[in-house]
N, C-alpha and C positions, 0 to 999 in steps of 0.2 A: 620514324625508325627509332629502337627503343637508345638511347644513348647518345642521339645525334647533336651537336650541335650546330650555331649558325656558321655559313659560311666565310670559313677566318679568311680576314685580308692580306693579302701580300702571294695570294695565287699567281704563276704568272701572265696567264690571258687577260687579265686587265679590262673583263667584263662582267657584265651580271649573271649570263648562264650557269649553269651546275656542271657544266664543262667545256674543256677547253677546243672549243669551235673552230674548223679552220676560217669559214667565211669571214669571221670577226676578226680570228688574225691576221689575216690575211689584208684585210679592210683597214686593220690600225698601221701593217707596216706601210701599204702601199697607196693606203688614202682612196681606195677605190675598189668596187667589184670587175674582176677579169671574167668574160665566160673564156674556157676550156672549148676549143677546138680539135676536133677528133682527127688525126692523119693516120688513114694505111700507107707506107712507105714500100712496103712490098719486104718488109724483112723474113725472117722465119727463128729457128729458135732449135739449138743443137741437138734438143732431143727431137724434132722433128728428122731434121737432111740425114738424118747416120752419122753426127759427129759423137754422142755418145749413146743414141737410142733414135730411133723411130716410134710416130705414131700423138707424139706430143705430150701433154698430162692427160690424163684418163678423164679430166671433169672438162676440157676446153672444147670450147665452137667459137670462134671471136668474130663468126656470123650472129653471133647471141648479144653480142653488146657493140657491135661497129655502125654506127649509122648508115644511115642508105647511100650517104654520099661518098663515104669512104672506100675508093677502090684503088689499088696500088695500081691498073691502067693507067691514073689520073695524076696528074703532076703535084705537086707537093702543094703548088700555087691555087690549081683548079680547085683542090679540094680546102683550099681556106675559104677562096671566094667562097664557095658553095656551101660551107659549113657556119660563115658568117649570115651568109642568107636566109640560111635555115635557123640561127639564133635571132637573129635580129626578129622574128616573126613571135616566137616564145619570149623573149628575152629584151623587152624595148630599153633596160634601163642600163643595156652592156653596151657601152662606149668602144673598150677594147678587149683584147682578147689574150690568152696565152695557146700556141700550137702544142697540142699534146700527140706525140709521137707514141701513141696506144699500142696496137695492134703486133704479136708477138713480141721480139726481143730488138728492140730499138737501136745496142749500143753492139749489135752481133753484125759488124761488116768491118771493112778498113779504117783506120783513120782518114783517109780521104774522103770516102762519099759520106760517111758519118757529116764532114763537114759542109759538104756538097747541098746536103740535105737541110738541116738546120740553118746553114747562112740564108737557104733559097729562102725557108719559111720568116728569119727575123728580117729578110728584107720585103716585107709585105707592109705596108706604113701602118696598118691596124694590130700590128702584134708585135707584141711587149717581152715576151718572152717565151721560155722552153718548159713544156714538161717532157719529160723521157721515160717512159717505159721499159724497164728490161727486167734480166737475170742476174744472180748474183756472180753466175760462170761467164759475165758477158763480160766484164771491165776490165781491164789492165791500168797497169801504173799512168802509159800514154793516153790511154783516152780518159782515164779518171785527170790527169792534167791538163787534158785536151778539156774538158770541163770545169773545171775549177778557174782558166782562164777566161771562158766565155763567161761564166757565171759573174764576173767583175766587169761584164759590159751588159748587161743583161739579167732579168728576172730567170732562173734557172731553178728547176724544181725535181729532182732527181727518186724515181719511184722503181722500187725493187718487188718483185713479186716473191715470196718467202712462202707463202702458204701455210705452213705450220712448222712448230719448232722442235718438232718430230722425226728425227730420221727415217723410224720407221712407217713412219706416214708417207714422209718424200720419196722412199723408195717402191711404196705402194702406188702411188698415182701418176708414178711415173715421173716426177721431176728432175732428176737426174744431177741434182744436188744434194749435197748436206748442211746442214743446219750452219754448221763450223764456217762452210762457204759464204754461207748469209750474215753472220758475224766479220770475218774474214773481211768480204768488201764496206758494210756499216762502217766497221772500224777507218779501215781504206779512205772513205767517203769522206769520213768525219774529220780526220787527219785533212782534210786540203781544205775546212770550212764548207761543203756540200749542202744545200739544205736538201734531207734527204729520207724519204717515206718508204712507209714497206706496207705490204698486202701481207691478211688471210684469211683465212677462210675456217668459218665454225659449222662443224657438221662432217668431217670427212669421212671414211670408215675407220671403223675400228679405233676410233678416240673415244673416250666417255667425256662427260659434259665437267667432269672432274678435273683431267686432267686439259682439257681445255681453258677452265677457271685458272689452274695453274698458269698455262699462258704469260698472263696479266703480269705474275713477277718478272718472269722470264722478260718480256718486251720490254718492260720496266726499267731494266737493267741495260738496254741496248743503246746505241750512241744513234739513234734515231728521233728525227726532226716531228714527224709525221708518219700517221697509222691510218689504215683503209682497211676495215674490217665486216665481211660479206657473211651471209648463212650462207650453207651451200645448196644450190641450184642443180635441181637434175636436169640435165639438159637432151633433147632428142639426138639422138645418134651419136653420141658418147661410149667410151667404155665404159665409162661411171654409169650410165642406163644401163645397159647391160650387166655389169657388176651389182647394182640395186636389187634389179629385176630376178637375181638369183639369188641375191643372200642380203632381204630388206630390213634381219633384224640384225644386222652389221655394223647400221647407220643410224646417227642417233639427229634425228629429224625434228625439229624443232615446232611446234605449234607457235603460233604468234606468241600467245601470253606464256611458251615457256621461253622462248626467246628474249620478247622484255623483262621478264626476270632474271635472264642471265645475264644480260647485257648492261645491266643495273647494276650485277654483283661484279662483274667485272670491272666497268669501270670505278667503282667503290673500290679496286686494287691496284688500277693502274696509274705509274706517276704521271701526278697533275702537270707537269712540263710539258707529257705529250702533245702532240697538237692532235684530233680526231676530226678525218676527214669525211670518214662514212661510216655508220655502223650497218648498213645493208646493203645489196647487188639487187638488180631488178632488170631481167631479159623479159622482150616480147613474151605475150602467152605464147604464140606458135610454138617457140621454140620450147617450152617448159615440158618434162616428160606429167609431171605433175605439179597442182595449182595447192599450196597449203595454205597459206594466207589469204585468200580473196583476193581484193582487188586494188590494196592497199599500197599508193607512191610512197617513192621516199621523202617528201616534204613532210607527210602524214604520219611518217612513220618516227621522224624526229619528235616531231608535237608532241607524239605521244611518248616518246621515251621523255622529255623532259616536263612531261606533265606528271610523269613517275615518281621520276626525282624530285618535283616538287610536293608530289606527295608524303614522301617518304622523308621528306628533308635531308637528303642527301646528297652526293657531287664527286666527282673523278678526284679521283685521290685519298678520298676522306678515309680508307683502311690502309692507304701507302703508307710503310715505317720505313723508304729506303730513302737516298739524297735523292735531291733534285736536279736534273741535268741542268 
């Protein structure tokens, strides 16, 4: 890339990659690889029950990414056994584990079973610690403190689903937040020491690939630990299928190679502090309305963005002119 230079030291990942990797960070704090254990808890999520909408987000199945084992019939317990046996077969080199509480809005019930829930999973001798799944309308001061104290006995990993920094997008697909909300508890989070991630999602309707790119600053600027960031998935029996299927030039649908080119320029914008946990989602084919990519995992799919970056000779951050968290 015309102008680049080598990569200056004193990044903070404290590796050789062109960015900053959660597995590696992850690996430096805690000296070890955790697999991620999936639990459906059986929660739901306000815009489903009628607390401010019905029907859910317009793009969600969490049939589309819940493994097989995960059924909220099954006790919090049953589905670690089952999820460690099911790793253990993929996965010989995972000693332990972290319970990740997936499946809708994690932090959406009382303080009580919230507790109920998570002491049942950390008293499993195999698991180390909490990921948490939820909303940014899910948290209150008490259970963000009801957090921040478990987080001092415990690996605690707190993941917001944000989707875009868009109003007018969230109010398209139905999330039943605002942006301001997603700021709002970051900030929240950040204030109690939180290590704390956020999702989105590139491709929704009616965003250009521009104002996408913009993104980058914007996230940039958030008091956020960690980023998971998916193309969007049209998934079968969705309103989002249905909405495609009516109005396809709406949606700005990514081919592989324009994707890894955008996801190059992006990261070329986003501060290198972030930590970057995924840049892609990958559901079963069944559930897919459509296949764009082939047939391409996401192990393959890093390869190749950082075979980019090495092509290009460039790395996450390297067009950041903002401070570093």
């Amino acid at each position: 890339m015309e102008g680049a230079d080598k990569i200056p030291v004193g990044y903070p990942w404290g590796h050789e990659r062109r960015f900053n990797a959660f597995t590696d960070n992850f690996r430096k704090i805690y000296g070890s690889r955790m697999q991620k254990v999936s639990i459906d808890a059986g929660f739901t999520c306000p815009n489903r029950d009628g607390s401010i909408s019905t029907g859910g987000c317009s793009f969600c199945n969490n049939k589309a990414f819940n493994p097989s084992y995960c059924l909220p019939s099954k006790s919090v317990t049953q589905q670690i056994e089952e999820g460690i046996e099911f790793h253990r077969k993929r996965y010989r080199k995972a000693g332990s584990y972290l319970a990740y509480f997936q499946a809708y809005s994690n932090t959406y019930a009382s303080l009580s079973k919230l507790a109920d829930l998570y002491y049942e999973a950390l008293g499993h001798k195999d698991i180390k610690g909490l990921v948490i799944g939820t909303r940014p309308d899910c948290v209150n001061d008490e259970i963000l403190d009801f957090l921040k104290d478990l987080s001092e006995r415990c690996i605690l990993l707190l993941e917001y689903g944000i989707e875009s920094c868009y109003d007018k997008t969230l109010v398209r697909i139905n999330r039943g937040h605002s942006f301001r909300d997603a700021v709002e508890a970051l900030e929240a989070s950040a204030a109690r020491g939180l290590d704390t991630g956020a999702h989105f999602i590139f491709g929704l309707p009616g965003e250009t690939r521009e104002e996408m790119l913009r993104e980058a600053e914007i996230i940039s600027g958030l008091p956020v630990n960690r980023v998971k960031f998916h193309q969007l998935q049209i998934i079968r029996g969705t309103e989002m299928e249905e909405e495609f299927n009516s109005n396809p030039a709406d949606f700005e649908i990514f081919t592989w190679d324009d994707y890894l080119d955008f996801i190059i320029r992006f990261l070329e914008k986003l501060n290198p502090a972030i930590i970057v946990e995924r840049f892609t989602g990958e559901a079963p084919p069944r559930f897919l309305s459509r296949e764009v990519w082939g047939k391409k995992r996401t192990d393959q799919i890093v390869g190749l963005i950082e075979k980019r970056l090495e092509e290009l000779d460039t790395w996450q951050g390297r067009l950041y002119n903002g401070a570093m968290a």
